[in-house]
C-alpha positions as CSV (number, residue, x, y, z in Angstrom):
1,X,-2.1,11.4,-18.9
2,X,-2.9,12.4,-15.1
3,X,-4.6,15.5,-13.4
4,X,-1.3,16.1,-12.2
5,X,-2.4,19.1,-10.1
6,X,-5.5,17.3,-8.7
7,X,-3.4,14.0,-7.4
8,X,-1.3,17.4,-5.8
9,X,-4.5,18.3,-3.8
10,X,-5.5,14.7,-3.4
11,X,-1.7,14.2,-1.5
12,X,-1.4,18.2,0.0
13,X,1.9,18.2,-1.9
14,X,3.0,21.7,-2.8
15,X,6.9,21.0,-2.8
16,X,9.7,20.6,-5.4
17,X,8.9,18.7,-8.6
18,X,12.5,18.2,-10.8
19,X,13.6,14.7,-10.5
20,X,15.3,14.3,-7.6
21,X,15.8,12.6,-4.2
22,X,14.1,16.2,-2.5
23,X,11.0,15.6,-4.6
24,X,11.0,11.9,-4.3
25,X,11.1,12.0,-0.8
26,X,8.3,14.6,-0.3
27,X,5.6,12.9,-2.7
28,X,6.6,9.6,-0.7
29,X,5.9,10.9,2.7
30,X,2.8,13.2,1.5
31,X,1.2,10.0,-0.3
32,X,1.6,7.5,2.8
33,X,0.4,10.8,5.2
34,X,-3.0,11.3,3.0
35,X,-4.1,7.9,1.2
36,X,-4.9,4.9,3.1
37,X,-3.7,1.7,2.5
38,X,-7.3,-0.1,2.3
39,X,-9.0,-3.6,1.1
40,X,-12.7,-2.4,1.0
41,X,-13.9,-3.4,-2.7
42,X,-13.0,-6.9,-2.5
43,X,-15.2,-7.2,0.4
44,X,-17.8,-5.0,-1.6
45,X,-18.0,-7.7,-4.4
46,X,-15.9,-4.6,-6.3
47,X,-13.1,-6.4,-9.0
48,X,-10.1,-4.1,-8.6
49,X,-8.6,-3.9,-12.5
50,X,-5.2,-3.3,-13.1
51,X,-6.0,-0.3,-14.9
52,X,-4.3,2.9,-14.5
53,X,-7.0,5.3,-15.2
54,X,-9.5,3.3,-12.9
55,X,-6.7,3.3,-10.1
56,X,-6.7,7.4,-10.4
57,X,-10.5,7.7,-10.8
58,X,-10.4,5.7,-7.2
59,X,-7.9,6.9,-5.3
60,X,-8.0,10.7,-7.0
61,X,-11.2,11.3,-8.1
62,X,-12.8,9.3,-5.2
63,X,-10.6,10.0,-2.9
64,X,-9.7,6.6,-1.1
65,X,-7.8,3.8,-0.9
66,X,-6.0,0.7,-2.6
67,X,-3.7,-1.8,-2.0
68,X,-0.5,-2.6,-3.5
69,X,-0.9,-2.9,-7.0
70,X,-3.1,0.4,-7.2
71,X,-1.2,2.4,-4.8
72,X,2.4,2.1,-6.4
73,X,1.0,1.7,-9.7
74,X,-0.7,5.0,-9.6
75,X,2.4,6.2,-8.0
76,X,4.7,5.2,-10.5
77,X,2.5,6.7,-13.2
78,X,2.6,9.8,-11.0
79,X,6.6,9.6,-10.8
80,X,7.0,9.0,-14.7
81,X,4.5,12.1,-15.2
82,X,7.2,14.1,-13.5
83,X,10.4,13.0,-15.1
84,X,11.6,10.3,-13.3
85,X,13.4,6.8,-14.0
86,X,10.8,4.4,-12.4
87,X,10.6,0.4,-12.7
88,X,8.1,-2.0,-11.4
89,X,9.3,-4.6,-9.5
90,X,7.8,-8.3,-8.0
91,X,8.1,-8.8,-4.7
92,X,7.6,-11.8,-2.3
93,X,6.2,-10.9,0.7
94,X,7.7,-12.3,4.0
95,X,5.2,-14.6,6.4
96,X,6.9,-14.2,9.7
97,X,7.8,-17.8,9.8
98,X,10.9,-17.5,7.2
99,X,9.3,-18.2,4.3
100,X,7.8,-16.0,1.6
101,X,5.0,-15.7,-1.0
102,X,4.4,-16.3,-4.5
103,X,6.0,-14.1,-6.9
104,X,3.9,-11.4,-7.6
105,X,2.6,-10.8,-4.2
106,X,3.2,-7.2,-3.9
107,X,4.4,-4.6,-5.9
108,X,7.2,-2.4,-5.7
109,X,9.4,0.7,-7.1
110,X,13.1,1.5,-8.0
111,X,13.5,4.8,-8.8
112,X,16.4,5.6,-10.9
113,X,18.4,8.9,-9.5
114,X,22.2,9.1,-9.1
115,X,21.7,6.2,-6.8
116,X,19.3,3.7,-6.7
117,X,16.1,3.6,-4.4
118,X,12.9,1.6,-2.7
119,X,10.1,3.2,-2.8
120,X,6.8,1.5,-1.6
121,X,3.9,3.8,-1.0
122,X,1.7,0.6,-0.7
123,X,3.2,-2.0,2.2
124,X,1.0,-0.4,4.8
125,X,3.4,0.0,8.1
126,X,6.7,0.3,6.7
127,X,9.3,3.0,6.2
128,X,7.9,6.4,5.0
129,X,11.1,7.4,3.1
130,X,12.5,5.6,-0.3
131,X,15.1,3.4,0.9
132,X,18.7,3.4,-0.4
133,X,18.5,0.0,-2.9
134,X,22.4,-0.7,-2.6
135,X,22.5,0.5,1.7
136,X,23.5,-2.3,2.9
137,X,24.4,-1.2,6.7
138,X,20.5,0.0,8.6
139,X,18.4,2.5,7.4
140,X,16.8,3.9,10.6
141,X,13.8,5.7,10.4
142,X,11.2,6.8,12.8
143,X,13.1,4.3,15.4
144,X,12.3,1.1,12.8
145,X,15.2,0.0,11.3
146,X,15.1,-1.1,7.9
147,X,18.0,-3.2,5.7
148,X,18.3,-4.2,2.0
149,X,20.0,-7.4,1.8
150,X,21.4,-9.7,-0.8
151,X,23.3,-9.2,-4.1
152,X,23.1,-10.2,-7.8
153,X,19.8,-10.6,-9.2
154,X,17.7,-9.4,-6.0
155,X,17.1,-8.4,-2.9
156,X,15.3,-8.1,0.4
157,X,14.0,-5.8,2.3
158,X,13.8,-6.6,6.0
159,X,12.2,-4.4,8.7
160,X,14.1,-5.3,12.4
161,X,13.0,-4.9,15.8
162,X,15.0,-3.7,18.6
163,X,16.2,-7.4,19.6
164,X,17.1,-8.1,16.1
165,X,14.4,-10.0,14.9
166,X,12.7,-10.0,11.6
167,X,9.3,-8.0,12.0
168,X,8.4,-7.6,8.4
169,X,9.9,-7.2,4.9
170,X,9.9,-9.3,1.0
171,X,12.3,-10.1,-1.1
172,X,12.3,-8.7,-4.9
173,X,14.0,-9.4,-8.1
174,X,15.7,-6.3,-10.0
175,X,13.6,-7.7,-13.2
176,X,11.5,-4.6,-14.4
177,X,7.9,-6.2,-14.9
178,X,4.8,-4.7,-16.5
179,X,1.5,-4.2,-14.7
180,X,-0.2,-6.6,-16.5
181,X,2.0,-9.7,-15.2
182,X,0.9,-8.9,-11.9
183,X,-2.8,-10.0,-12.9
184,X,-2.8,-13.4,-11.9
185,X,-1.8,-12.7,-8.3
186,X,-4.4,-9.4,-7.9
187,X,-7.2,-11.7,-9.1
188,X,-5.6,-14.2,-5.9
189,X,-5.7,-11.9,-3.4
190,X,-9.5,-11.0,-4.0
191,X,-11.1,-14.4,-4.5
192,X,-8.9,-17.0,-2.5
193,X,-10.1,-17.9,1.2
194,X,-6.4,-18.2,1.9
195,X,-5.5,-14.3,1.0
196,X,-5.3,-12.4,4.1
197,X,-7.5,-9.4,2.0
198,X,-10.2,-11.8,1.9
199,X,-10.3,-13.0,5.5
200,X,-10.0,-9.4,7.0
201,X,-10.6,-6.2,6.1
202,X,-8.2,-3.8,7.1
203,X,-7.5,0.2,6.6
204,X,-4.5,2.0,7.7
205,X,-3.0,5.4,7.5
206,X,0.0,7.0,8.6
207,X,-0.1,10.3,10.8
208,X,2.6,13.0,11.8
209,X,2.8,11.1,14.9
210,X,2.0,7.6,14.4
211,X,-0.7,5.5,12.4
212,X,-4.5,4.7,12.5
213,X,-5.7,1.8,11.7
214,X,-9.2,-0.1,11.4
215,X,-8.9,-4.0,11.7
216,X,-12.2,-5.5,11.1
217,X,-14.3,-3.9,14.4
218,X,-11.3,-2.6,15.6
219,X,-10.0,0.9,15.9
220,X,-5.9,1.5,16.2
221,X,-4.5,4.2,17.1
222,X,-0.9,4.6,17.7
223,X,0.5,8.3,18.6
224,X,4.1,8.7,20.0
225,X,4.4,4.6,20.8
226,X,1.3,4.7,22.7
227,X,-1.3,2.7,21.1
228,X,-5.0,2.5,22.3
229,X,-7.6,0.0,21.0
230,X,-11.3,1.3,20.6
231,X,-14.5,-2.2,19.6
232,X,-16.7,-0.5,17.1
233,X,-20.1,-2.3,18.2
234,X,-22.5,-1.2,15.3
235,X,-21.8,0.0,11.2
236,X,-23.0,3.0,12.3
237,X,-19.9,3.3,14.3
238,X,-17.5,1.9,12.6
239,X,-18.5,4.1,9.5
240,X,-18.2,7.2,11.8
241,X,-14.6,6.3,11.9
242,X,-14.0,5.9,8.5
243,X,-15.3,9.3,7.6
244,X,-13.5,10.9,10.8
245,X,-9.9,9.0,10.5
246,X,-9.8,8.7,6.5
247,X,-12.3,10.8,4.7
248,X,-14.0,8.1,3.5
249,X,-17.8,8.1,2.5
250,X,-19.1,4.5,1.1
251,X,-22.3,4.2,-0.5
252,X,-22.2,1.0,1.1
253,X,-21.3,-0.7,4.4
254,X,-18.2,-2.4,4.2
255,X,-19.2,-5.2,7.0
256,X,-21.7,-6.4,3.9
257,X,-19.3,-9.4,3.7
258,X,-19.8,-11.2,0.0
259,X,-20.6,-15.0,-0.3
260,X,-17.9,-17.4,-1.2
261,X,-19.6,-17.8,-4.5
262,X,-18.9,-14.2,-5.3
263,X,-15.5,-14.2,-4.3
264,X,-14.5,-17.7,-5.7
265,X,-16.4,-16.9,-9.3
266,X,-14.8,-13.2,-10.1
267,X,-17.0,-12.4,-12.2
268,X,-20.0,-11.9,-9.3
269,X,-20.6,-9.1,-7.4
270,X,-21.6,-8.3,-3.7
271,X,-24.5,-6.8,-2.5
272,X,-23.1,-3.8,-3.4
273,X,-22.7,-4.2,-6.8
């Protein structure tokens, strides 16, 4: 069982808490406004387990980051804790040239109220409130206009731009999976030179008014549409934004990149340990 109160202070959530769209809605938005969507250990030589104490100790009790599997798996666990009808879900994410991943790639939520709904705490820039799962005219949020597509067995969630192209999204069966099937693919993602975690890392945050970002060297920050680009020259620097924009202290440098040895063998681990 969860420190239910201290993943409360971890996401500044003081609002409703019966099952409901209110509360669903609320925890959503206060989780993608205070915990970072964030690849750090796997370029710390750090395994990420599919464990859902480990993902609290992290995220709660450390107070950082994840990425998809920890993020909505903790969430979920959160959900559940509270009385609600959750599912996890495989999803394929989309590559911006038509096709999608394997299955597996990402993990998402169904949430089981009177109606159906997304919810997906762990996609970095996507929509900040659960989606309607059987919607199928556009969900517009924030300006970004979101729309579930497909029937029988799945669906996809697509992410439009203003001239109607396809700017992000996945597709996702309405199979309820367990955590541990998504081992294969989480074991991928940290030790294959072709997994985007591996070739860049990447922490992003969204903010009352927009996001903030750190890409490799770069600093992102996007307030009202206006986005301005800051080069972080040193790891003195770039850590200076990590603890101003996130809150995040590592005992360690993330620009230590490990050797391809550690991240091919997974059982090695980077310099720091």
């Amino acid at each position: 069982m969860i420190d239910i109160p201290a993943y409360f202070r971890r996401i500044d959530y003081d609002g409703p808490l019966r099952p409901s769209i209110d509360t669903l809605r609320g925890l959503h938005w206060a989780h993608l406004l205070a915990v970072p969507f964030e690849n750090f250990d796997i370029h710390l030589g750090r395994p990420i387990v599919l464990d859902e104490s480990r993902f609290f100790d992290k995220i709660v009790g450390e107070r950082r980051g994840g990425f998809c599997y920890e993020l909505n798996g903790l969430f979920a666990v959160l959900l559940r804790a509270l009385g609600f009808d959750v599912t996890l879900h495989s999803a394929r994410v989309f590559d911006g040239d038509g096709r999608y991943g394997q299955e597996f790639d990402h993990l998402v939520l169904v949430v089981h109220l009177a109606e159906r709904w997304l919810a997906d705490v762990g996609f970095g820039e996507s929509f900040r409130l659960p989606l309607r799962l059987d919607e199928r005219g556009d969900q517009v949020q924030d300006g970004h206009i979101y729309r579930i597509v497909g029937e029988g067995d799945g669906s996809t969630m697509l992410e439009y731009g203003e001239d109607g192209a396809i700017l992000d999204g996945y597709a996702f069966t309405f199979q309820p999976r367990r955590m541990e099937e998504f081992a294969g693919m989480c074991r991928y993602h940290q030790t294959s030179p072709e997994s985007s975690f591996t070739q860049k890392r990447i922490c992003t945050q969204a903010t009352p008014l927009g996001r903030v970002s750190l890409s490799d060297d770069r600093l992102i920050i996007t307030e009202r549409g206006e986005r301005r680009e800051v080069e972080l020259g040193s790891e003195e620097e770039y850590a200076a934004a990590l603890r101003q924009h996130f809150a995040i202290e590592l005992a360690c440098s993330p620009l230590a990149r490990i050797s391809h040895l550690a991240r091919t063998s997974g059982g090695a681990r980077g310099p720091c340990g």
